[in-house]
TORRO-303106 format. One record per atom (N, C-alpha, C, CB): residue number from 1; atom name; z, x, y. Coordinates in Angstrom, 2 decimals. Each point is the difference from the previous one (the first is absolute). Glycine has a CB too. Layout:
N
+-----+----+---------+---------+---------+
|   i | at |      pz |      px |      py |
+-----+----+---------+---------+---------+
| NUM | CA |       Z |       X |       Y |
...
+-----+----+---------+---------+---------+
//
This chain:
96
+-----+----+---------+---------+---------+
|   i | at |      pz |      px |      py |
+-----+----+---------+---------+---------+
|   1 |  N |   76.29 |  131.20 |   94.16 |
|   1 | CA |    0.45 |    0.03 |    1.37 |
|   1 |  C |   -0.69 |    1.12 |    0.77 |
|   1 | CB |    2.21 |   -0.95 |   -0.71 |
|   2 |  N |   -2.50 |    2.12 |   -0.01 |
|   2 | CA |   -1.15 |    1.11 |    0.56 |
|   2 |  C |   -1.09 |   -0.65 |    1.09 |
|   2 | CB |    0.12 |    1.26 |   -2.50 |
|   3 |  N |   -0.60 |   -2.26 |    1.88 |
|   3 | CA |   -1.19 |   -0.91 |    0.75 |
|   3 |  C |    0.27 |   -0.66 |    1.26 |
|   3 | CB |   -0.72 |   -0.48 |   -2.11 |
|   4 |  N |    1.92 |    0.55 |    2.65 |
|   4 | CA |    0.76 |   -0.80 |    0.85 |
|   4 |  C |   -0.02 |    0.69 |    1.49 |
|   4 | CB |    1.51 |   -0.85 |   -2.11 |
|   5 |  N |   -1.30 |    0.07 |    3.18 |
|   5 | CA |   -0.17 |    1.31 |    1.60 |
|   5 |  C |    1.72 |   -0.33 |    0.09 |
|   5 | CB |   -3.13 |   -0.35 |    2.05 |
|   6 |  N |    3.50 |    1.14 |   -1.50 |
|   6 | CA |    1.49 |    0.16 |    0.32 |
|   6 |  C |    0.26 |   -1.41 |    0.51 |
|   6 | CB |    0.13 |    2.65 |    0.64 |
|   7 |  N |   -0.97 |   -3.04 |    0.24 |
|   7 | CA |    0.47 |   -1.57 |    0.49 |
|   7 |  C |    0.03 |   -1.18 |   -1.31 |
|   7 | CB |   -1.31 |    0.55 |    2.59 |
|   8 |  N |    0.59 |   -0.67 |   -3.29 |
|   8 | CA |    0.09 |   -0.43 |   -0.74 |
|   8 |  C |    1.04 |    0.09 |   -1.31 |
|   8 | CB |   -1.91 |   -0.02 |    1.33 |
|   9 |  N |    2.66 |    1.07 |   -1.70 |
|   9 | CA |    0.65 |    0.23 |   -0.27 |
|   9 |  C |    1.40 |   -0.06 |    0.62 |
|   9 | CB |   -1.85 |    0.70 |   -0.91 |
|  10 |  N |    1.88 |   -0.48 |    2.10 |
|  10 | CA |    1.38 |   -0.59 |    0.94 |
|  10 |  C |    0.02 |   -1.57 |   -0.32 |
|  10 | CB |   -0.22 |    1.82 |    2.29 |
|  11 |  N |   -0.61 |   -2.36 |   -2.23 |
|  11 | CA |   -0.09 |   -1.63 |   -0.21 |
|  11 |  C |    0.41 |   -0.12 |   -1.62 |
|  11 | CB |   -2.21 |   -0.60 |    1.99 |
|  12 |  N |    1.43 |    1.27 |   -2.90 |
|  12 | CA |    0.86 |   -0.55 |   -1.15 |
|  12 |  C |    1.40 |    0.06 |   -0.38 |
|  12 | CB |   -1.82 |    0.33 |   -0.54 |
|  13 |  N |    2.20 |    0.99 |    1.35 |
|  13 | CA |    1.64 |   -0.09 |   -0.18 |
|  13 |  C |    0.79 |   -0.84 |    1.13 |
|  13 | CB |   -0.13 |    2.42 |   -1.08 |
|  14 |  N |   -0.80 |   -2.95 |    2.37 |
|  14 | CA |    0.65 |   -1.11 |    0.26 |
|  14 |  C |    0.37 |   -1.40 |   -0.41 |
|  14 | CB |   -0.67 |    1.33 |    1.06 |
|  15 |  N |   -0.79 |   -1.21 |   -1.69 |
|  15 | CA |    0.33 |   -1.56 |   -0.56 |
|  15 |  C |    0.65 |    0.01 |   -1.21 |
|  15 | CB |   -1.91 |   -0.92 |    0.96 |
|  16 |  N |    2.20 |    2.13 |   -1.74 |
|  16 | CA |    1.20 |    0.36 |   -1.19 |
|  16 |  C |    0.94 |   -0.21 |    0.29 |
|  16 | CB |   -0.67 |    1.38 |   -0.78 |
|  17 |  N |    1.06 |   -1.03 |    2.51 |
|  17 | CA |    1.58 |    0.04 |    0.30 |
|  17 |  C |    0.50 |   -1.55 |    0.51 |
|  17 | CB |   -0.16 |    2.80 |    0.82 |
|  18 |  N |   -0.44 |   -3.18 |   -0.20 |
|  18 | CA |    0.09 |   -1.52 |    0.56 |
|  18 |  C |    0.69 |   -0.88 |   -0.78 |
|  18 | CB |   -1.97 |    0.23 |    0.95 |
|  19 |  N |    2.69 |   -0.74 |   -0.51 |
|  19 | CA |    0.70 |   -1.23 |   -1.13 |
|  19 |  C |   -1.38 |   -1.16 |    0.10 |
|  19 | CB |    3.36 |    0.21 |    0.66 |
|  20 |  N |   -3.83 |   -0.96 |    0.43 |
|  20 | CA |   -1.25 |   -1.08 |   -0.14 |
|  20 |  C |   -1.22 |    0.82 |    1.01 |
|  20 | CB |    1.73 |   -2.71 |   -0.26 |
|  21 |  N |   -2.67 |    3.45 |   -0.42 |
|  21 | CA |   -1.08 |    0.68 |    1.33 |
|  21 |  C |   -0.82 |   -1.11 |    0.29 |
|  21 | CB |   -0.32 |    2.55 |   -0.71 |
|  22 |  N |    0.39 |   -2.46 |    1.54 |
|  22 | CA |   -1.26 |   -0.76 |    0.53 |
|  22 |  C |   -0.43 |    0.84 |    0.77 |
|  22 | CB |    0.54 |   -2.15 |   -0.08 |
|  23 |  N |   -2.34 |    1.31 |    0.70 |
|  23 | CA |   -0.51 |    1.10 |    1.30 |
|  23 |  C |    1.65 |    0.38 |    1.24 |
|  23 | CB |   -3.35 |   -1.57 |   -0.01 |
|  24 |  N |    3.43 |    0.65 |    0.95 |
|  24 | CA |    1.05 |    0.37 |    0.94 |
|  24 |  C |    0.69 |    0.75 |   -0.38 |
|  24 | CB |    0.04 |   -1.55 |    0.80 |
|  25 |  N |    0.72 |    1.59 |   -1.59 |
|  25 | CA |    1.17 |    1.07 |   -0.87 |
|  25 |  C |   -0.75 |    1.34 |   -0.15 |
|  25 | CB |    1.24 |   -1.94 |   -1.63 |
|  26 |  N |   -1.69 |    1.86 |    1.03 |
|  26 | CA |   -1.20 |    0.85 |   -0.32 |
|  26 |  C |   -0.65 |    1.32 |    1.24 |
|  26 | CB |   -0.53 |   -2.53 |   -1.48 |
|  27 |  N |    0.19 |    1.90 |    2.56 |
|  27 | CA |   -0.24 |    0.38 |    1.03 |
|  27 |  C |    0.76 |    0.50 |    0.86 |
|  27 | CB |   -1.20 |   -1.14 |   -0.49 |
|  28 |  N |    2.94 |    0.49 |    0.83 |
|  28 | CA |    0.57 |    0.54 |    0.48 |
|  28 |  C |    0.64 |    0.89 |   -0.73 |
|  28 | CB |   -0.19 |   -1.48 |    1.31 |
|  29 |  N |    0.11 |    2.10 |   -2.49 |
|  29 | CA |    0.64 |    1.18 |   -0.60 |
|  29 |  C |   -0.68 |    1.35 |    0.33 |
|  29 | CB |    0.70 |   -1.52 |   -1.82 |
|  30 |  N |   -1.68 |    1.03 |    1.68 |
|  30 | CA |   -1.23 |    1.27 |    0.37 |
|  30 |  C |    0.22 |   -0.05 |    1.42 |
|  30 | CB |   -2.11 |   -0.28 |   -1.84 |
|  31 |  N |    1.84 |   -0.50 |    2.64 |
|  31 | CA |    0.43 |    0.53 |    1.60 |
|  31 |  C |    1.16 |    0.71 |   -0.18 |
|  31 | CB |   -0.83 |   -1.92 |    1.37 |
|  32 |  N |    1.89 |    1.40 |   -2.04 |
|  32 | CA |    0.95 |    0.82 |    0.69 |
|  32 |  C |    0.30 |    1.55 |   -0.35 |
|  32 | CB |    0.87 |   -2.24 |    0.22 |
|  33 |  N |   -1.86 |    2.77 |   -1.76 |
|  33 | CA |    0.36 |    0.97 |   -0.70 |
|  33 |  C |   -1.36 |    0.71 |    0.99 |
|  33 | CB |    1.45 |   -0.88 |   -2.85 |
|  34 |  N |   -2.64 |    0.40 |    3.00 |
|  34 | CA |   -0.82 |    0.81 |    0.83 |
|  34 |  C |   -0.11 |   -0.08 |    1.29 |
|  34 | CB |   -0.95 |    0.03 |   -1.62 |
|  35 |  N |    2.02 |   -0.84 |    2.58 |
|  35 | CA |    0.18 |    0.36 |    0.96 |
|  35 |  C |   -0.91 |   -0.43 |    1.13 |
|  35 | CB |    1.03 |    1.48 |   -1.34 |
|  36 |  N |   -1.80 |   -2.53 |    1.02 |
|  36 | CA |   -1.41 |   -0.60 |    0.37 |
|  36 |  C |   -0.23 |   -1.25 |   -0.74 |
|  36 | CB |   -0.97 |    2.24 |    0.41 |
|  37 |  N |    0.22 |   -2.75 |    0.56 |
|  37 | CA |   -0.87 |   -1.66 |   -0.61 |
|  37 |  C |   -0.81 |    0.21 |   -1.00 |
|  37 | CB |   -0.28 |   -1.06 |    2.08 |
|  38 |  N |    0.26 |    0.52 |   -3.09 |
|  38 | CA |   -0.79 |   -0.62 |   -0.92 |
|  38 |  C |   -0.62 |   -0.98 |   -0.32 |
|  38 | CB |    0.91 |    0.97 |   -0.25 |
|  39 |  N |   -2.49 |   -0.75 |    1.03 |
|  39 | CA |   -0.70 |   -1.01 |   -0.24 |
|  39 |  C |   -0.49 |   -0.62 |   -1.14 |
|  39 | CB |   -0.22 |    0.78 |    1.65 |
|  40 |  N |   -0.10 |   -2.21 |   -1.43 |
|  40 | CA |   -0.17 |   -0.95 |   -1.47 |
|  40 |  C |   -1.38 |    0.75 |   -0.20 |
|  40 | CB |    1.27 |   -2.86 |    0.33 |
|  41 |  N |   -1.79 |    2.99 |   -0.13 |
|  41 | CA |   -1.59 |    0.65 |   -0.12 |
|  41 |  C |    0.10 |    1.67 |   -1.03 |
|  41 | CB |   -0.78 |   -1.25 |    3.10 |
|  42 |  N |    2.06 |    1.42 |   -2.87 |
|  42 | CA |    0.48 |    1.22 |   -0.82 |
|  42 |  C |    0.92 |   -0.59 |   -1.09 |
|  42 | CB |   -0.08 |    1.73 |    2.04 |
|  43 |  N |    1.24 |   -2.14 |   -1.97 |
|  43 | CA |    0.61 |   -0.67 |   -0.91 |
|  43 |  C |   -0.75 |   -0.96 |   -1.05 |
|  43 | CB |    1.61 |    0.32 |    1.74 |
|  44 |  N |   -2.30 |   -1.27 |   -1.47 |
|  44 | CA |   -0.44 |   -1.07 |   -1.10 |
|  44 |  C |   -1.25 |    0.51 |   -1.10 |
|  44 | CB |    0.65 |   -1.92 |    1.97 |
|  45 |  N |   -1.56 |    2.80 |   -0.99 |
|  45 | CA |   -0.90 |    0.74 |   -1.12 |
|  45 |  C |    0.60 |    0.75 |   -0.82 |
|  45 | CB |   -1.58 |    0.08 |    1.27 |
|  46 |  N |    2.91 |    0.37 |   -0.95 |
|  46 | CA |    0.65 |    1.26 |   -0.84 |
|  46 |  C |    0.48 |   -0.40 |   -1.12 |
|  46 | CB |    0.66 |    1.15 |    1.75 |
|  47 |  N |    0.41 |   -2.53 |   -1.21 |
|  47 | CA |    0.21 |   -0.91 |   -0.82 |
|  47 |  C |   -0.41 |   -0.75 |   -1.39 |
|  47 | CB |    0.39 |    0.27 |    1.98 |
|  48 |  N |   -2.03 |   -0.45 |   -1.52 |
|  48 | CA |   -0.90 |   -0.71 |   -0.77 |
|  48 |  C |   -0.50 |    1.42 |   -1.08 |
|  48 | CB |   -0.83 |   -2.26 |    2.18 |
|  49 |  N |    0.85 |    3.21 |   -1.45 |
|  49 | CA |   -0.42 |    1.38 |   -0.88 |
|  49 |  C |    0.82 |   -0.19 |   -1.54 |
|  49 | CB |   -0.17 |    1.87 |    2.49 |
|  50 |  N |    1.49 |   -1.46 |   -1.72 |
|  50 | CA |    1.34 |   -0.21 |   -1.19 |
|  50 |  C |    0.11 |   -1.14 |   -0.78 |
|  50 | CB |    1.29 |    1.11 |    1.41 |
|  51 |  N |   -1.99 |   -2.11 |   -1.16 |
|  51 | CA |    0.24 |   -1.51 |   -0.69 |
|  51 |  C |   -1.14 |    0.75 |   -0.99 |
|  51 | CB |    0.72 |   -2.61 |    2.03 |
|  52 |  N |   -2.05 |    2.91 |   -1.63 |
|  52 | CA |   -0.92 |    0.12 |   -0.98 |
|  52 |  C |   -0.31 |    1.07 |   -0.44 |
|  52 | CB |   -0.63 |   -1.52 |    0.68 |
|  53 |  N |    1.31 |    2.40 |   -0.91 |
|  53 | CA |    0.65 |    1.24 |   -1.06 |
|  53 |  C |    1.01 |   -0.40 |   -0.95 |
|  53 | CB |   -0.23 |    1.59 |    1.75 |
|  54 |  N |    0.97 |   -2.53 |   -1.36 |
|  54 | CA |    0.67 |   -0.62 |   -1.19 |
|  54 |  C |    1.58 |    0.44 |   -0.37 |
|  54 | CB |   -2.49 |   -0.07 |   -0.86 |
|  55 |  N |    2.47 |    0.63 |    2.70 |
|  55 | CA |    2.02 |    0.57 |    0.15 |
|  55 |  C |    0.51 |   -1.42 |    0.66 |
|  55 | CB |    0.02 |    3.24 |    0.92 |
|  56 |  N |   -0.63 |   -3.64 |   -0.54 |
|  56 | CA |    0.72 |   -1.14 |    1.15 |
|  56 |  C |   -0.49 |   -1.35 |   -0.24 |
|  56 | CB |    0.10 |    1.67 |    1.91 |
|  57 |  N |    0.73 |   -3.02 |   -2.01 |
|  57 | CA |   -0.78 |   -1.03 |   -0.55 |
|  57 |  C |    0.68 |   -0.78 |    1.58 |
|  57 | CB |   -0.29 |    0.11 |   -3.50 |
|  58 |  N |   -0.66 |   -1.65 |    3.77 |
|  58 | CA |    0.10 |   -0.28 |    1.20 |
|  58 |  C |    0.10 |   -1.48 |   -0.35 |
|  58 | CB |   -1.19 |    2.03 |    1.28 |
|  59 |  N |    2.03 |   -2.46 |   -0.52 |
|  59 | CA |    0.26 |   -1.71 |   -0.39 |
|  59 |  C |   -0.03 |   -0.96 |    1.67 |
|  59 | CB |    2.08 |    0.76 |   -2.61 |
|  60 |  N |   -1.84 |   -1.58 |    2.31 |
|  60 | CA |    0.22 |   -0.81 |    0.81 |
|  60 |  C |    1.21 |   -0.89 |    0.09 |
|  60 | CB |   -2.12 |    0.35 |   -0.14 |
|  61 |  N |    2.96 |    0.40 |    1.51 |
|  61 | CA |    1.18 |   -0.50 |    0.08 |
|  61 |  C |   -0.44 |   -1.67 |    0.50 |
|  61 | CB |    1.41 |    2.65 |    0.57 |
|  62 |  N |   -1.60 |   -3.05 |    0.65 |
|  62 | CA |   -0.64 |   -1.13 |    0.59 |
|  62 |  C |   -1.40 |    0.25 |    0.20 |
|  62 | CB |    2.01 |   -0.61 |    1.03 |
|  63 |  N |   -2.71 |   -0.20 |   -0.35 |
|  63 | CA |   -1.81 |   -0.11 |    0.76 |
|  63 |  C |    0.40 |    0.77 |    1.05 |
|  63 | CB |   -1.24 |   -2.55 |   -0.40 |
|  64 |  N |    1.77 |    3.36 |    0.80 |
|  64 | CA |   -0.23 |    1.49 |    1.31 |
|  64 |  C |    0.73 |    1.19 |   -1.01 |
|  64 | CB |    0.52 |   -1.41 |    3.10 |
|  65 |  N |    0.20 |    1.63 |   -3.70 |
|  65 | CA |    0.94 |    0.89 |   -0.35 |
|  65 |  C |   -0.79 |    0.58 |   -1.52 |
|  65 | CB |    2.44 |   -1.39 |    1.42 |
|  66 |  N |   -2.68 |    2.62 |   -1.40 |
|  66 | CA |   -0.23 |    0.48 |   -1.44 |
|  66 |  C |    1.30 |    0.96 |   -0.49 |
|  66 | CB |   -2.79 |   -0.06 |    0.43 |
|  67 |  N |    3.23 |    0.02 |   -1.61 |
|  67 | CA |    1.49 |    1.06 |   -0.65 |
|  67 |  C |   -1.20 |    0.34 |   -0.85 |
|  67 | CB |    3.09 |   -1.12 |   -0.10 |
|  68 |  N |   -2.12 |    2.84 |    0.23 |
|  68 | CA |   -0.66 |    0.76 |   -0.53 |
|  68 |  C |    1.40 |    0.42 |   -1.61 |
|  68 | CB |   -1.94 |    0.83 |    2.96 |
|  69 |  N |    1.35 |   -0.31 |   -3.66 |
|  69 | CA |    0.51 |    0.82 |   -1.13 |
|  69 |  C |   -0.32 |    1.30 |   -0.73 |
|  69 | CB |    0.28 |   -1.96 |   -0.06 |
|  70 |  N |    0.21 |    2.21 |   -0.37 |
|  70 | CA |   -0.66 |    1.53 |   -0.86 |
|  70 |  C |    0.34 |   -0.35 |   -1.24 |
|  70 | CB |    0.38 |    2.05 |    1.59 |
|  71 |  N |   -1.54 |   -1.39 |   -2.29 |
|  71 | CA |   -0.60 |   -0.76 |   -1.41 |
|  71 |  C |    0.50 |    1.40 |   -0.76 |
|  71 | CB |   -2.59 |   -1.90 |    0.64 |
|  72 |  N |    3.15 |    1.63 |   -1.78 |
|  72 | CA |   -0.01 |    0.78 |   -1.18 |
|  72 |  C |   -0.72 |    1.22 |   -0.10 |
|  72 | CB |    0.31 |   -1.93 |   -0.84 |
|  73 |  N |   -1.36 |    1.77 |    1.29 |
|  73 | CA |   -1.06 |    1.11 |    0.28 |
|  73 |  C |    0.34 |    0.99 |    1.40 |
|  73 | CB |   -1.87 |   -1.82 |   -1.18 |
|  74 |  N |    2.50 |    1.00 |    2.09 |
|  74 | CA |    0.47 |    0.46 |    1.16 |
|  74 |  C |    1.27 |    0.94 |   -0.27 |
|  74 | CB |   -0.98 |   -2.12 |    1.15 |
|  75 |  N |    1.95 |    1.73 |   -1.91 |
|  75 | CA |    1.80 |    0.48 |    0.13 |
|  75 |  C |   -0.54 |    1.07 |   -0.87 |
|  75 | CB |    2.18 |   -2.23 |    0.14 |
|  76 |  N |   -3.25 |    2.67 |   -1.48 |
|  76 | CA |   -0.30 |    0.91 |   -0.24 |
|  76 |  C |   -0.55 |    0.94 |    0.66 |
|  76 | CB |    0.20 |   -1.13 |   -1.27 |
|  77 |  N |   -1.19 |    0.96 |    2.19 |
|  77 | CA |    0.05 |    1.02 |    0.77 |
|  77 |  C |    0.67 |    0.50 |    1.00 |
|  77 | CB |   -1.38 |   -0.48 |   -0.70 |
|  78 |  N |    2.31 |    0.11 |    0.97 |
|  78 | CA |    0.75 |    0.40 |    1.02 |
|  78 |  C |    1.18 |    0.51 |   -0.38 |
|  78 | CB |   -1.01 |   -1.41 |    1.21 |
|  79 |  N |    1.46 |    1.21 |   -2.92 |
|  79 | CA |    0.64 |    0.94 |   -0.75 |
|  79 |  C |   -0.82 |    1.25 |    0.02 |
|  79 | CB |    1.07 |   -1.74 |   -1.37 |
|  80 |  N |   -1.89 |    1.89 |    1.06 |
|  80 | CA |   -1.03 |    0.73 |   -0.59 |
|  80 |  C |    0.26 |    1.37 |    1.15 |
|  80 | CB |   -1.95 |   -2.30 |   -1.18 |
|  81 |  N |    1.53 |    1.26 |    2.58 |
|  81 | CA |   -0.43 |    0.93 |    1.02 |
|  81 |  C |    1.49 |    0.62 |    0.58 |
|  81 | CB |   -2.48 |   -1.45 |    0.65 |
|  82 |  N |    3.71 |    0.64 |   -1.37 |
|  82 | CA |    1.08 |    0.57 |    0.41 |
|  82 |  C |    0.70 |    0.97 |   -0.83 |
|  82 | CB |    0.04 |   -1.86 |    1.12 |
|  83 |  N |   -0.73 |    2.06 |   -2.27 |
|  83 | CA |    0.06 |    1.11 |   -0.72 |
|  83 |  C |   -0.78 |    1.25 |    0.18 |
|  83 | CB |    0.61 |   -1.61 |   -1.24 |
|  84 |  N |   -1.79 |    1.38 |    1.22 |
|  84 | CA |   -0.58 |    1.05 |    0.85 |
|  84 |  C |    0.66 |    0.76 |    1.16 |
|  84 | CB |   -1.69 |   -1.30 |   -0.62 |
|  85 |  N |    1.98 |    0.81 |    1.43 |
|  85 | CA |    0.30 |    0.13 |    1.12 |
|  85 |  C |    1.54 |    1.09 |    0.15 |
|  85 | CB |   -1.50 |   -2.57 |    0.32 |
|  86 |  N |    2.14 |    1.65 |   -1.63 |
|  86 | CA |    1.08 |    1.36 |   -0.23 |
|  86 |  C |   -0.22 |    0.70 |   -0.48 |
|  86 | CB |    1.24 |   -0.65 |    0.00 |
|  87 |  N |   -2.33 |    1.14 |   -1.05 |
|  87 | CA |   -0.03 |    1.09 |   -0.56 |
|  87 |  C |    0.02 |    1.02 |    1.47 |
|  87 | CB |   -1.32 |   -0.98 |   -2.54 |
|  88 |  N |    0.80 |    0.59 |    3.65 |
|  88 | CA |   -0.17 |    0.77 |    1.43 |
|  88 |  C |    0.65 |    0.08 |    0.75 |
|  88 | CB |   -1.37 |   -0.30 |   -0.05 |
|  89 |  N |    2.61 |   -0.23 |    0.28 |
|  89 | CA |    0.75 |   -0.65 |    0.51 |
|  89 |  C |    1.36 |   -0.51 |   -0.46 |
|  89 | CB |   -2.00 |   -0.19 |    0.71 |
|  90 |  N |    3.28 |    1.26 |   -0.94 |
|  90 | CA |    1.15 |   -0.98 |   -0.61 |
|  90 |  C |    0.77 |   -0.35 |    1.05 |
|  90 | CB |    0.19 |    0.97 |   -2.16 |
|  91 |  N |    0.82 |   -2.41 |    1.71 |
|  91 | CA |    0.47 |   -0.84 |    0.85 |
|  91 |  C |    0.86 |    0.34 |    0.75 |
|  91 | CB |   -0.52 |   -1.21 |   -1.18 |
|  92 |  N |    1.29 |    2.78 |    1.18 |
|  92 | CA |    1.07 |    0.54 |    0.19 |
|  92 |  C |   -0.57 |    1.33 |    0.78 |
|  92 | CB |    1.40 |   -1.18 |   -2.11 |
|  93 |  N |   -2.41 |    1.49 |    2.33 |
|  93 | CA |   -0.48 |    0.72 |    0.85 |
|  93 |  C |   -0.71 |   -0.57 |    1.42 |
|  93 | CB |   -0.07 |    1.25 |   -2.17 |
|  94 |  N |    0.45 |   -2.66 |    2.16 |
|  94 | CA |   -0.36 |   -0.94 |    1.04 |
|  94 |  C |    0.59 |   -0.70 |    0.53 |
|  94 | CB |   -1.25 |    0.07 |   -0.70 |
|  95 |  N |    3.00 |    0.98 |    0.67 |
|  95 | CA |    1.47 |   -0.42 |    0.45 |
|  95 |  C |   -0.12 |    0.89 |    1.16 |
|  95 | CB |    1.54 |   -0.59 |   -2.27 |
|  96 |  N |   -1.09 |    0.08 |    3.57 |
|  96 | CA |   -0.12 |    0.68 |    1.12 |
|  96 |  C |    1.67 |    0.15 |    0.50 |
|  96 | CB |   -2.73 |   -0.97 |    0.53 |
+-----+----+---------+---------+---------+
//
């Protein structure tokens, strides 16, 4: 996950959290957490990044709609990076 740009990494834990991601879903999560449009020209290459690193696998809901998933390879790193992350960070010092 080191290899990853922060955007890209916001996207894998979106499409982790999603009950069905698709692009639309997808897109409006990130608008609403960054507060701004997200263009497909930014989203789908990012997308396609994560499909072919081998965190995110991509299907076909219908002929317009792609669902997205996170692959085995994916939920490990994002354990990984959520362990890290506390060694820096405990959950109880981020009680306001």
């Amino acid at each position: 996950m080191y290899d990853l740009t922060g955007f890209q990494r916001d996207l894998l834990y979106v499409v982790a959290g999603l009950e069905e991601p698709h692009g639309l879903a997808i897109k409006e999560e990130l608008e609403e957490y960054y507060e701004k449009e997200i263009h497909h020209g930014r989203l789908y290459p990012n997308l396609d990044t994560l499909v072919e690193k081998g965190l995110v696998e991509k299907g076909e809901k219908d002929r317009r709609t792609n669902v997205y998933s996170v692959t085995r390879r994916g939920k490990r790193e994002i354990e990984a990076r959520h362990e890290w992350e506390s060694q820096y960070v405990a959950e109880d010092e981020l009680t306001v």
